[in-house]
C-alpha positions as CSV (number, residue, x, y, z in Angstrom):
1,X,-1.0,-37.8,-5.1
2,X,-1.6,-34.1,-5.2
3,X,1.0,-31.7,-4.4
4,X,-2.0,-29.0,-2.2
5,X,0.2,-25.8,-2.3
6,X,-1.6,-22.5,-2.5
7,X,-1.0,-21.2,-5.6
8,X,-2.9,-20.5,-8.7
9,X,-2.0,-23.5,-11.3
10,X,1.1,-24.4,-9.1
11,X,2.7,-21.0,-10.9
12,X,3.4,-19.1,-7.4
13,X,6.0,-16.7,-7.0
14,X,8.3,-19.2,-5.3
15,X,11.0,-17.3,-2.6
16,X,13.9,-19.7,-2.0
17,X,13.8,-20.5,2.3
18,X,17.5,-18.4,2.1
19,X,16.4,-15.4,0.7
20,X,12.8,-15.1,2.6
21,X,14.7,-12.8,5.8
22,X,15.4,-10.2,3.4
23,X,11.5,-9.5,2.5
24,X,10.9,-9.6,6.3
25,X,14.0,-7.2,6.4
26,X,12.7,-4.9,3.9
27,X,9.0,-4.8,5.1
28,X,10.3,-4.1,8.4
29,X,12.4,-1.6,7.0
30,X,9.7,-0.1,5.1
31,X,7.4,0.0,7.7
32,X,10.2,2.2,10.0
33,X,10.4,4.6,7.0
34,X,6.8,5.3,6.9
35,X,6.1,5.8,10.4
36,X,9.1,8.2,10.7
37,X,7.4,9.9,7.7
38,X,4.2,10.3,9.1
39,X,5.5,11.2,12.2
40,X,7.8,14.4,10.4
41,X,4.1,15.2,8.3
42,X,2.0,15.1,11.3
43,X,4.4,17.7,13.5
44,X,5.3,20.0,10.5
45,X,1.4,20.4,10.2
46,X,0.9,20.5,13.7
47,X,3.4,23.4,13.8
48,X,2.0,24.9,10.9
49,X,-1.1,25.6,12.4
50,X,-3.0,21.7,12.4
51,X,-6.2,21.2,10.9
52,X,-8.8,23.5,11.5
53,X,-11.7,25.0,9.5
54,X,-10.2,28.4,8.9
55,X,-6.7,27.1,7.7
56,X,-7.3,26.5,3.6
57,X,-4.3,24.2,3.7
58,X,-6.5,21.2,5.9
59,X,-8.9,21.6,2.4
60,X,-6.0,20.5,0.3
61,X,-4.8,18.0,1.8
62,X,-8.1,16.1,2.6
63,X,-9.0,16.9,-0.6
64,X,-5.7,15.2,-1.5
65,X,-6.2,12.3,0.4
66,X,-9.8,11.7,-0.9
67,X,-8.1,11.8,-4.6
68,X,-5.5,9.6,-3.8
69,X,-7.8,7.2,-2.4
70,X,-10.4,6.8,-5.1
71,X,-7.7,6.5,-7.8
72,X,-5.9,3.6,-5.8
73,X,-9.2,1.9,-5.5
74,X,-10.1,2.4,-9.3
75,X,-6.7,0.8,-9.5
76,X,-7.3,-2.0,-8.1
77,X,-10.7,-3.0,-8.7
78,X,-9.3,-2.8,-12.5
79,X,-6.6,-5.0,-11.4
80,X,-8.2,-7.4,-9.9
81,X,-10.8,-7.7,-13.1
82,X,-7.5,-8.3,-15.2
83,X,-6.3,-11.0,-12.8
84,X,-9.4,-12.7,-12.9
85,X,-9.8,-12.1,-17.0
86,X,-6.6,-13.9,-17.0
87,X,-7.3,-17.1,-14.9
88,X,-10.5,-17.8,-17.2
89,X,-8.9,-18.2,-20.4
């Protein structure tokens, strides 16, 4: 018979059932920080005038966050052709 787990060849990343609560932990944990970090960005900006077309600063960082997200998804598409490069051989 089988064994039908859901990994790729049956070579997963296996997390022993005792240490799985610590990446909950840590995602949670994670997911706190970022929020609060947002939260601290958004109100310093707000403060600092918000985003608006005469202040130069709302160009910089959309500018910014356009950058950032065409290099992650460069990134990754050229990760995910490696991954599936790999698998073939």
């Amino acid at each position: 018979m089988r064994d039908h787990d859901r990994t790729v060849h049956g070579t997963g990343p296996r997390i022993p059932k005792e240490k799985r609560h610590i990446l909950f932990v840590a995602v949670v944990l994670m997911t706190i920080v970022l929020v609060t970090l947002h939260v601290v960005f958004a109100n310093s900006i707000y403060k600092a005038g918000g985003f608006s077309v005469r202040n130069p600063f709302s160009y910089v960082m959309l500018g910014g966050f356009l950058l950032f997200v065409a290099f992650n998804v460069k990134y990754l598409w050229r990760f995910k052709n490696r991954r599936e490069k790999q698998f073939k051989k």
